[in-house]
C-alpha positions in Angstrom: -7.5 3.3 12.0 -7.2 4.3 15.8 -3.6 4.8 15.4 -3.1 6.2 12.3 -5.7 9.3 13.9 -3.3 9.6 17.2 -0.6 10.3 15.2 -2.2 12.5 13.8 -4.0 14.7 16.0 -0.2 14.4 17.6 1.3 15.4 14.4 -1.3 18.5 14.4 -0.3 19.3 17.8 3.4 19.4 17.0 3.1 21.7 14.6 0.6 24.1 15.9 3.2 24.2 18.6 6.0 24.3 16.6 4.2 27.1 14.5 3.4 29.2 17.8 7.4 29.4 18.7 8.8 30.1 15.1 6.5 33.1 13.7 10.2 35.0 13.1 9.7 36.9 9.7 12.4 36.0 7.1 13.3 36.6 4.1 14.0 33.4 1.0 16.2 34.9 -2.1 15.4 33.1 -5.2 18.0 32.9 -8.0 15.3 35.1 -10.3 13.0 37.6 -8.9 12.7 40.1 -5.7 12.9 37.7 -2.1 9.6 36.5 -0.8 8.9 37.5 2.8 7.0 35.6 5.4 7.2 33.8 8.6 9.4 31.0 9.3 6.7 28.4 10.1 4.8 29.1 7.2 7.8 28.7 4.6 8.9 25.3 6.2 5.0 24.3 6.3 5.1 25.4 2.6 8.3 23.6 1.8 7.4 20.4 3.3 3.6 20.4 1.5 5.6 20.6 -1.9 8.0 18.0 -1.0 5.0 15.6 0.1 3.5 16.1 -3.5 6.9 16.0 -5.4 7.1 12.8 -3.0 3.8 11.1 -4.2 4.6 12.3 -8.2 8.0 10.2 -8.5 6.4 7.4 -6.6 2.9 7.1 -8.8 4.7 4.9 -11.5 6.0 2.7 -8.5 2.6 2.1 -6.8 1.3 1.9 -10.5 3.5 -1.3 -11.4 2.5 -2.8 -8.3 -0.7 -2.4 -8.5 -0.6 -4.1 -12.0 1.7 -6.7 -10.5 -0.8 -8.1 -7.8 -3.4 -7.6 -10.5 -1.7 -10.0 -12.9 -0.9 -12.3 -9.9 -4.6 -12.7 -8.9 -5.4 -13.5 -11.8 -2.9 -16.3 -12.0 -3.8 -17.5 -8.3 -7.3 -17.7 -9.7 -6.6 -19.7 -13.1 -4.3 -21.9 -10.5 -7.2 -22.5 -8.2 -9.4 -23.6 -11.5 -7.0 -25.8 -12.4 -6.7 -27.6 -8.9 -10.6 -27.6 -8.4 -10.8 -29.8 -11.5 -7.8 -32.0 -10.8 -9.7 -32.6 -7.2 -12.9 -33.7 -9.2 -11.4 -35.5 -11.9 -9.3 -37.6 -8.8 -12.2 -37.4 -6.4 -10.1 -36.0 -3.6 -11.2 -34.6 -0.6 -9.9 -33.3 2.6 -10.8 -35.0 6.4 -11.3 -32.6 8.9 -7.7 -33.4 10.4 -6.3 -32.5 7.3 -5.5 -35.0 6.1 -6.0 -35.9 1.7 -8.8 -38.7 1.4 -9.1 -40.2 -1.8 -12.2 -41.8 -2.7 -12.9 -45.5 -4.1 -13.6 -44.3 -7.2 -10.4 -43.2 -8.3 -8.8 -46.7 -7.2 -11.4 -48.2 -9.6 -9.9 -46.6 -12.3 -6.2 -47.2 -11.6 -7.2 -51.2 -11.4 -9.2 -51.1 -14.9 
C-alpha cells in the first residue's frame, strides 16, 4: 500500500512537471472533421487516459476467465480437503508435533481382524 502511493504521488509529480514544460499549442488533423486545437500535454494526457481504458476493455474477458478459474479451483481444493478429512477419520490418523503421520491403535485393529 505504502508503495503503490509513492509511485504515485511520483507519477503525479512527473506529470505536473512534464505538463508545466510542454503547454505548446498544437494542432491534431483527424481523417473526418476540422483539426482539434489544444495544448500538447493535454492531448498526450488525453491519449494516454483512452489507451488506459481501451487497455482495461480487451483485458476484462482475461481477468474474467481467471477469476472463474481460481473460483472453480477453490472449490475443488475444498471438495479435496473433505475428502482427506474423512480419509483421516475413517484411518484415525493424526499428525505429531514434529510432523511426523501417527496412526492410532485402532486402525491396526482392524487390519488384524
Amino acid at each position: 500500500m505504502q508503495r503503490s502511493l509513492i509511485i504515485g504521488l511520483l507519477s503525479a509529480l512527473v506529470l505536473v512537471i512534464f505538463a508545466l514544460r510542454n503547454s505548446i499549442p498544437v494542432e491534431l488533423d483527424f481523417i473526418i472533421g476540422n483539426p482539434v486545437k489544444g495544448s500538447l500535454s493535454l492531448i498526450l494526457l488525453i491519449t494516454v487516459i483512452i489507451g488506459i481504458f481501451v487497455g482495461l476493455l480487451l483485458s476484462y474477458p482475461t481477468i474474467k476467465k481467471l477469476k472463474t478459474t481460481i473460483s472453480d479451483n477453490t472449490s475443488e481444493i475444498t471438495k479435496l480437503k473433505n475428502i482427506l478429512d474423512e480419509y483421516k477419520k475413517e484411518y484415525g490418523i493424526t499428525k505429531n508435533k514434529g510432523g511426523e503421520k501417527e496412526q492410532s491403535n485402532t486402525t491396526e485393529e482392524k487390519a488384524t481382524s
